[in-house]
N, C-alpha and C positions, 0 to 999 in steps of 0.2 A: 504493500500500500504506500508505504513510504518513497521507496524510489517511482511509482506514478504519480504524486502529488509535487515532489518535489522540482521535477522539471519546469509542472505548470507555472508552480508558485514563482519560479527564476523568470518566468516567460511577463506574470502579470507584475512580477516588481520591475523588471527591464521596460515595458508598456509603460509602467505608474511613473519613473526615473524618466523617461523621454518625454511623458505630459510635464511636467514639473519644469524642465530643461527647457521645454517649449516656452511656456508659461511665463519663466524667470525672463528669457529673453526678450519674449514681447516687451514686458512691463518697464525692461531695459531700455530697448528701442525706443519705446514713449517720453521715458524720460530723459533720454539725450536729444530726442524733438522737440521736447520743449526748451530745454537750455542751449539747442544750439540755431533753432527755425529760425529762418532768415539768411544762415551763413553759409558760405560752401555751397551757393546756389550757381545755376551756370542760366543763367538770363540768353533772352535769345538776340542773335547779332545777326541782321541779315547782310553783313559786310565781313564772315568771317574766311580768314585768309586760308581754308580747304575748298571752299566757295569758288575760289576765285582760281584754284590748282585746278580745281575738274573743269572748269571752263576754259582750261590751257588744254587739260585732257580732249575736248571737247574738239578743240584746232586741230590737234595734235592727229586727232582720228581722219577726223576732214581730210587732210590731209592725205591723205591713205585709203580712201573712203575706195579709192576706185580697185582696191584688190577684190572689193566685195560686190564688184559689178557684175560679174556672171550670175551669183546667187537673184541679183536682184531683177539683173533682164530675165532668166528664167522666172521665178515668180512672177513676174510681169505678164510675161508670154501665156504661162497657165491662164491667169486672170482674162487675157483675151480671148481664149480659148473659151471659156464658160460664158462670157460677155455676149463673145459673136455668135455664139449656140444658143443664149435663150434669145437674142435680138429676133437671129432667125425665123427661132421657132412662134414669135410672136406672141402675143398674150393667148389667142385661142390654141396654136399648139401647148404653150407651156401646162392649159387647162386639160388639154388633153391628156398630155402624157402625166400628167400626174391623176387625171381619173383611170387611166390602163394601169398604172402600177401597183395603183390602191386594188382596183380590181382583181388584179392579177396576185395578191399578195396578201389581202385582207378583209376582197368581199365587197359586193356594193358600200356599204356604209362607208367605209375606208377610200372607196375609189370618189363618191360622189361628196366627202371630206375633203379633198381633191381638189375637184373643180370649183365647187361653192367656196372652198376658204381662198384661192387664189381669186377667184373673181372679186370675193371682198377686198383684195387688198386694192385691184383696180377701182373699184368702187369706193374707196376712202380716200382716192386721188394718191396711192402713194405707189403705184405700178414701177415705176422708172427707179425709184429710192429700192421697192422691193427686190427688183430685179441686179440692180448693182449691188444690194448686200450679200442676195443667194450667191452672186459671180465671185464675190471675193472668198465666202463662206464655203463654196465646191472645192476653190481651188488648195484652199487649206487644209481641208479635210482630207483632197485626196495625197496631198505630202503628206499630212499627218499620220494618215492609215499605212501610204508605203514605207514608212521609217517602223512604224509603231506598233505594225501586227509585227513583221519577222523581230524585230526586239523582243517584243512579248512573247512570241514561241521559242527565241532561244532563253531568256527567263525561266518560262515554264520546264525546259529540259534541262536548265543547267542551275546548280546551285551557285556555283559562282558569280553566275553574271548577274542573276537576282541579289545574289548581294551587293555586287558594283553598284545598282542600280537604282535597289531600293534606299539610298540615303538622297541620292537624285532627286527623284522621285516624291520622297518627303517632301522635301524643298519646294520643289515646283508647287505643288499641292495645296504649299503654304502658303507662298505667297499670294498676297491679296493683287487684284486685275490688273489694278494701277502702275504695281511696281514692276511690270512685263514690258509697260512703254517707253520709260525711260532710257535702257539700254538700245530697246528698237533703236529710238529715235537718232541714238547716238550713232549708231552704225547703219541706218537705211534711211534717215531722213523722215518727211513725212507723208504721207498721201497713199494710197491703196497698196501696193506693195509692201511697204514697213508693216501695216494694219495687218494684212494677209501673214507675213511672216508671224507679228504677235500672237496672231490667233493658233497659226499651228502648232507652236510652242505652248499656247495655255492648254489646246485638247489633248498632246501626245499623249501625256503621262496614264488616260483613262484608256488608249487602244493598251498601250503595252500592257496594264495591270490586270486588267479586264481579260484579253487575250490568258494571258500567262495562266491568271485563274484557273481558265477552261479548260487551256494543256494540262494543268495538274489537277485538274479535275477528273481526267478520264481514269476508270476504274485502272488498277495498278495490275489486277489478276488480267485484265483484258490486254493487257499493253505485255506481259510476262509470255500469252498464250501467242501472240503473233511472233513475240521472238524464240518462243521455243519449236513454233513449226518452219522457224528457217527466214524468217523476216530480214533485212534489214535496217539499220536503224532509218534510212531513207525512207524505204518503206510501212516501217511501224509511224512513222511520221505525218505519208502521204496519205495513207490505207487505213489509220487508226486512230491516230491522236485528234489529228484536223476535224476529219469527218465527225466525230462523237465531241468536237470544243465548237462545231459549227453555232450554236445556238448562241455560246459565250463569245463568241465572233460579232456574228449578230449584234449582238448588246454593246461591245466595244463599239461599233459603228455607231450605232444610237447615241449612246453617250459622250461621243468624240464632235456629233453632229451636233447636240444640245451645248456642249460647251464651248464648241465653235462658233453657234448664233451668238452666245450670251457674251463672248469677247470682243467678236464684231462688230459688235451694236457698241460697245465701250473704246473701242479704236475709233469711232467719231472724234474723240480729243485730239487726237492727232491726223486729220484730216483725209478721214475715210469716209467716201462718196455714202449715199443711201439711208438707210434708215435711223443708223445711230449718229451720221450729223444733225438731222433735222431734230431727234429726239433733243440729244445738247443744246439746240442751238435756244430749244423752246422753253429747256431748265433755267441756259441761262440769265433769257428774257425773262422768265418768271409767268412764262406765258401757259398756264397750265393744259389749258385747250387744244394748241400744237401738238406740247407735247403727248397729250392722252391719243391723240389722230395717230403719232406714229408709235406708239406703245403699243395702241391696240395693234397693229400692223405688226408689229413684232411678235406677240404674243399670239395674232392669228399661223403667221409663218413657223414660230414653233410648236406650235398644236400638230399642223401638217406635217415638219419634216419628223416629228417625231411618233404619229401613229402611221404614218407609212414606212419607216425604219423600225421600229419595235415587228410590223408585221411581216415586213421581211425578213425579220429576225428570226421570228417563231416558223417562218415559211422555210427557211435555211435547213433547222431542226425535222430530219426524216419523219422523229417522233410525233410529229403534228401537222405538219404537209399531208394537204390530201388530192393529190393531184393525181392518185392510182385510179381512181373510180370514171370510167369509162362514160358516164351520162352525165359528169360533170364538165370533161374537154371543153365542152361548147363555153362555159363561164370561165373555165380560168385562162383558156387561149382566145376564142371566139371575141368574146366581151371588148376585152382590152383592147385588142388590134381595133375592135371597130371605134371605140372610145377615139384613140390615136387619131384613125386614117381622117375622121370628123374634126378634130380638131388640127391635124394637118391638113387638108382641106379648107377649112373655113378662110385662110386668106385671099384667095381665087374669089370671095362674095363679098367680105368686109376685107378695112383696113386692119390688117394684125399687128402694126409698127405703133400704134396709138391707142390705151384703152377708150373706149366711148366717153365721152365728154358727161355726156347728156344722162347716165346713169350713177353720177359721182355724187357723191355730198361728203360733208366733213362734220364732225363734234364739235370741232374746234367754239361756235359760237355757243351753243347751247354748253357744254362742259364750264368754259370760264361764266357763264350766267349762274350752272348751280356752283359753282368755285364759291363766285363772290356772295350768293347767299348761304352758302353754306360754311364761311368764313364771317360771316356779319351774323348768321343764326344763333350759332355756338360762339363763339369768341367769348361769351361768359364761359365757360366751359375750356376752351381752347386754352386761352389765353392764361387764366389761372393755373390749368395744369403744368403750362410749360415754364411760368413763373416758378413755382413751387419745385419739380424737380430741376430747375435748374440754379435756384437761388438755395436749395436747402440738402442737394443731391451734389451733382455734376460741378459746380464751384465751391465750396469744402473741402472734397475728395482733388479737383485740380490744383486748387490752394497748397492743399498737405502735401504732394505729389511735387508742385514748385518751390516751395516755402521748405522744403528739408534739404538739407545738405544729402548733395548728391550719392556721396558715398553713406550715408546711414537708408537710403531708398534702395540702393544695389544689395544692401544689407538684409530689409525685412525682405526683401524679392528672393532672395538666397535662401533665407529662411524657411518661407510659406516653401518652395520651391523643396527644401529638406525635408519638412513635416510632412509633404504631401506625396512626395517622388521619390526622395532618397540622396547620395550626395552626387553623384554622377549628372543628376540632371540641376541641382541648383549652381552647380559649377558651370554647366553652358547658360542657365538664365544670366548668371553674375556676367560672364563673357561677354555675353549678346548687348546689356547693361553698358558694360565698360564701353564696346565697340560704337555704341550710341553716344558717351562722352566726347568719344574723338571726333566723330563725325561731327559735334558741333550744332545739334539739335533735338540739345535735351529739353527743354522747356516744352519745347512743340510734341516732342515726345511725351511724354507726362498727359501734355494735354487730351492727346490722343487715346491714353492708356486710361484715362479716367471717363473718356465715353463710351470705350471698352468695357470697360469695369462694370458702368449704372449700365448698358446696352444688355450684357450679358445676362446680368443679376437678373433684368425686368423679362428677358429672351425664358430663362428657365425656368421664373416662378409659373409664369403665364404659358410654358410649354407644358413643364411636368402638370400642371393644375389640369390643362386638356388633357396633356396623355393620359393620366389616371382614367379619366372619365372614358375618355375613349375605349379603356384596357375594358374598362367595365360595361358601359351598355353597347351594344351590336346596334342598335338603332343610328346612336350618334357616330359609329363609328361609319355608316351607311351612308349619311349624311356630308360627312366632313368628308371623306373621301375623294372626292373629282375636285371639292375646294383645293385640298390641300397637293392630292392632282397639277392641278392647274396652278397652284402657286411656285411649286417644284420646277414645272416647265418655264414658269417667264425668266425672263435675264434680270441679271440686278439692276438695271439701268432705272427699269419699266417699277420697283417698286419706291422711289423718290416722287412718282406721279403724285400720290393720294397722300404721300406726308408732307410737301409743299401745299397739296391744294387744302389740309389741317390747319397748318402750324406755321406756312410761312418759313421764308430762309433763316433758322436757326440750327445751332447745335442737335438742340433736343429733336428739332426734323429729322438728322441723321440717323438717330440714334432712334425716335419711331422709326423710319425706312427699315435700318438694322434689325428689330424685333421682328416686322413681316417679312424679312427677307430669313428669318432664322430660326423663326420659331415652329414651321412646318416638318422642316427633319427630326428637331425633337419633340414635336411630338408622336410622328410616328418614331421614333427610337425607347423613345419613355413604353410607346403601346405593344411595340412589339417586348421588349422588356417584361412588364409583367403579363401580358399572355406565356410569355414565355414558362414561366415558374411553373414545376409539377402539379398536376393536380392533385396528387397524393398528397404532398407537402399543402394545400390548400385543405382537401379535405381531412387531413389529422387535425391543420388545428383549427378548423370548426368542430370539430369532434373536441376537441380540449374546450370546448365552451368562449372561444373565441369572436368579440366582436368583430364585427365591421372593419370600423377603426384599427382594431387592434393586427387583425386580419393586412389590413396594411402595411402598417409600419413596423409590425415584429415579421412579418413573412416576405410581403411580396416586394416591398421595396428593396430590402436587405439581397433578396435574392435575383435583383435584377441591378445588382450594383455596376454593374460591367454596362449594361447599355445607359445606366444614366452617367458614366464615367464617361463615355463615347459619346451620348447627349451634348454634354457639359464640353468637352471636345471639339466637336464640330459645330454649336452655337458660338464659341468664341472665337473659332475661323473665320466664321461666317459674317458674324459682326463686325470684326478689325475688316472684314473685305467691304461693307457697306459703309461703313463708317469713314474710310478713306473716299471712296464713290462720294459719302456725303460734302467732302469738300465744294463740289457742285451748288447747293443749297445751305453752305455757310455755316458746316463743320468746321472751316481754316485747321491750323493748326497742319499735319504732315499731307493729309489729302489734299490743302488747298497750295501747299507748295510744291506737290507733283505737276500742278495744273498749271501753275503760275512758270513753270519749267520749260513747259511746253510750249505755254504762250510768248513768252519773253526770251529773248536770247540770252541777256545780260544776267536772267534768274537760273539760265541749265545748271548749274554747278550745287543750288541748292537745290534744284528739285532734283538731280541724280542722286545725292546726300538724301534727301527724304524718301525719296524708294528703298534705297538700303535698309534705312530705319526703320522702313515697315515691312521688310523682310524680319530684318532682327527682333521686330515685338512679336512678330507669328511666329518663328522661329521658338523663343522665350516662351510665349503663351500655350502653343501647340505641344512642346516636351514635358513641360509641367504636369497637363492636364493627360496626358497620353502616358507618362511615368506613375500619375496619380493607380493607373490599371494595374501596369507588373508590379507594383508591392504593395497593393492590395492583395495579389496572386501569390508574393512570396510570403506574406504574413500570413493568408490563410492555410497555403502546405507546409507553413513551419506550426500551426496551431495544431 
């Protein structure tokens, strides 16, 4: 009895000695905040002399610019290639072939998704803008896919290169949209080409992982039996792996396509044609009408590219293709072709170079009409809320954040960072910390990390609060589903729409956009989490006489600690990447001098310096919260 109790006993005094340890330091940390707040500040200098090095950098590249000319005429080249193929094909082809592939892959409903959501975009007048974003959008995807599937397949078979790969990999992941452009810019300039490069670099990371997945996904006894009848590794490759990772193929596509609209439309800051310049240009007039015309435009175009790629996806997979059945030919061949040949056709009777005039209308006047009353209805409402978390939340928190001596900030960051991950990872937050010192924008950092902070908090009360609900009633879960659907699918751009048309160009705008932009994944991660939990482990302890209540917070939460760890995770990704976007609507602080980098020659050297920075806060944020997982894992198999 003795030696079983006595290990536990060493386990809860080491546990009891590390709260204590924690606790002393806090209380420490506070009280050197107070005797030392005010000093050892680093104020922000927009004349500081690393500023003014990367803008030497900046020449320096210029200079040389033209060894990267082949990259850039090729990507060029694609882009005309996709240009001059939908010009072509005119609006009634482009209608067409996208009612044939829907049909041909997903079924009436999918094909005639198709033609009706393309025709609305001619219809909201923004035809010409839609058509140069799909051109730049194709061409990206389809470098991205030819780099990023064979990566991903050599991943999936090789241990090694997944591991090259996946610290890559993290990285990209992390970084929030904004900090993609800065280096573009520096090496391709501006205008659709640069744009196109950004984009393909933000979707790679989802073909290779995705792909790789699938490879290692295939049953291992399946992949053993082709090589024990004489296979080669070529052929267990071509014959095995591929075939049976088709479906996870599939989805890499999908997903490489969805994160390629959602970048595209954000390369409008740096002078990419089509739908995310107009979207900008309406943020930055504050003209909210505009911009709802080409939101919704964006948000109709990914509805479409993404239920015609999911079904080609499932169509891929043998297991659910049904193209064997002899009385069906006629729909899945028949159909399509005739779809096509009508909308190839069609320009022989109409003009196909011009959508019709005469069937256009826009939001634009009626959206700013309900804007301005819906800003003048509420504004008791509005305006106190924004007052209140910004006067008793978000400037307190930026205060304490400014007002402390920079090295006792890298301090509790280290700390929380130990309490919560272990020492491995509060040593890269300290890093990331320091590396933000040098660069020479810490204040604006701080600033940032404190709308992070309230963004995040208000992201998960108000996610887990759904998920829960959700975990629990099937009705609401029925309900909220095609919502949060459809929220999944827009680009980040598209949700600054309805927290400008709220709240007006403020911080706390930001950081509303943030919450819709973020609170979707958790709550499906919270829902999937406790569905998760046995139902054995449910039903013992209602059998223990177990409430409700109790039923919660002793069972299901505890045992879906892992996806609200992943929750918490991917909400404060998601947020530092909205929150930077909200520079747009008067965030300022590291988003608004990405922007101002862009805009002004004489600003590049700061706003290259603030990309980095908001590298290094996701970097910071994302290992934290990600380390918070494995020693939960190792505390529980050392229990």
């Amino acid at each position: 009895m003795t030696a079983v109790n006595f290990p536990l006993a060493a386990r809860l005094d080491e546990r009891s000695a590390r709260r204590a340890l924690i606790a002393v330091l806090a209380l420490a940390a506070a009280l050197v905040y107070v005797v030392f707040r005010g000093q050892w500040t680093l104020p922000h200098n927009d004349d500081e002399p690393l500023f003014r090095s990367l803008n030497g950098v900046r020449d320096s590249v210029a200079s040389n610019r033209s060894m990267l000319e082949p990259i850039r005429a090729a990507v060029a080249a694609l882009i005309d290639v996709f240009n001059n193929l939908l010009a072509s094909l005119g609006w009634p082809g482009v209608m067409g072939l996208a009612g044939a592939l829907g049909v041909a892959f997903g079924g009436w409903r999918v094909g005639l998704l198709g033609i009706f959501g393309f025709a609305s975009l001619g219809a909201i007048g923004l035809w010409d803008e839609s058509m140069a974003t799909l051109g730049m959008m194709l061409a990206a995807v389809v470098i991205a896919l030819l780099i990023g599937l064979p990566l991903g397949i050599l991943a999936g078979r090789s241990n090694r290169v997944s591991a090259i790969l996946s610290p890559i990999l993290d990285v990209m992941q992390i970084m929030p949209t904004l900090a993609y452009l800065t280096p573009i810019t520096l090496l391709f300039l501006i205008g659709a080409t640069p744009s196109t490069i950004a984009t393909l670099i933000f979707a790679m990371p989802a073909a290779i992982r995705i792909t790789s997945l699938g490879i290692r996904g295939v049953p291992a006894a399946t992949v053993e039996a082709a090589r024990a009848l004489g296979s080669t590794e070529s052929q267990v490759l071509w014959k095995v792996q591929i075939p049976l990772a088709r479906r996870a193929v599939g989805l890499a596509i999908n997903q490489t396509i969805m994160l390629g609209l959602s970048m595209i439309v954000i390369t409008g800051l740096i002078g990419a044609p089509g739908l995310g310049l107009t979207l900008t240009q309406g943020l930055n007039k504050h003209d909210v009408g505009s911009a709802f015309d080409s939101g919704i435009a964006i948000v109709i175009l990914a509805i479409i590219l993404d239920r015609l790629t999911f079904a080609a996806g499932e169509w891929l997979d043998p297991r659910t293709r049904r193209l064997g059945r002899v009385n069906r030919r006629w729909i899945t061949i028949g159909v399509p072709l005739a779809v096509l040949a009508v909308g190839l056709a069609a320009p022989f009777f109409v003009d196909a170079t011009t959508f019709p005039d005469a069937i256009t209308f826009s939001f634009r006047g009626p959206v700013n009409e309900f804007t301005t009353w819906l800003t003048n209805t509420f504004q008791g409402i509005t305006l106190p809320t924004k007052d209140i978390a910004t006067n008793l939340v978000i400037n307190p928190l930026e205060g304490f954040l400014t007002s402390a001596p920079w090295w006792l900030i890298i301090a509790i960051v280290g700390l929380i960072a130990w309490a919560v991950s272990g020492r491995r990872q509060a040593i890269v937050a300290a890093i990331c910390l320091g590396l933000i010192v040098l660069l020479g924008l810490w204040a604006h950092s701080m600033a940032t990390l404190a709308n992070v902070i309230v963004g995040t908090l208000l992201t998960l009360i108000i996610g887990v609060a759904i998920g829960i609900q959700t975990a629990r009633h099937d009705r609401l879960r029925t309900v909220l589903r095609p919502i949060l659907d459809a929220a999944q699918t827009m680009p980040a751009f598209v949700y600054l729409i309805p927290a400008l048309a709220l709240f007006s160009p403020t911080r706390f705008t930001a950081i509303v956009a943030a919450i819709i932009y973020a609170a979707p994944p958790v709550i499906r991660l919270v829902e999937v989490g406790i569905r998760a939990v046995p139902t054995s482990a449910i039903e013992a302890a209602v059998a223990s006489g177990a409430t409700r209540r109790q039923l919660l917070w002793k069972v299901q939460l505890p045992m879906s600690r892992q996806a609200l760890l992943l929750a918490a995770n991917q909400g404060i990704v998601m947020v530092l990447s909205m929150v930077v976007i909200g520079g747009l609507v008067g965030a300022g602080a590291l988003g608004f001098d990405v922007i101002t980098g862009f805009a002004r020659g004489e600003q590049f050297g700061k706003g290259l310096a603030a990309g980095v920075a908001i590298v290094l806060l996701g970097i910071m944020l994302d290992r934290i919260t990600q380390g918070a997982g494995s020693r939960r894992r190792i505390t529980a198999r050392a229990g």
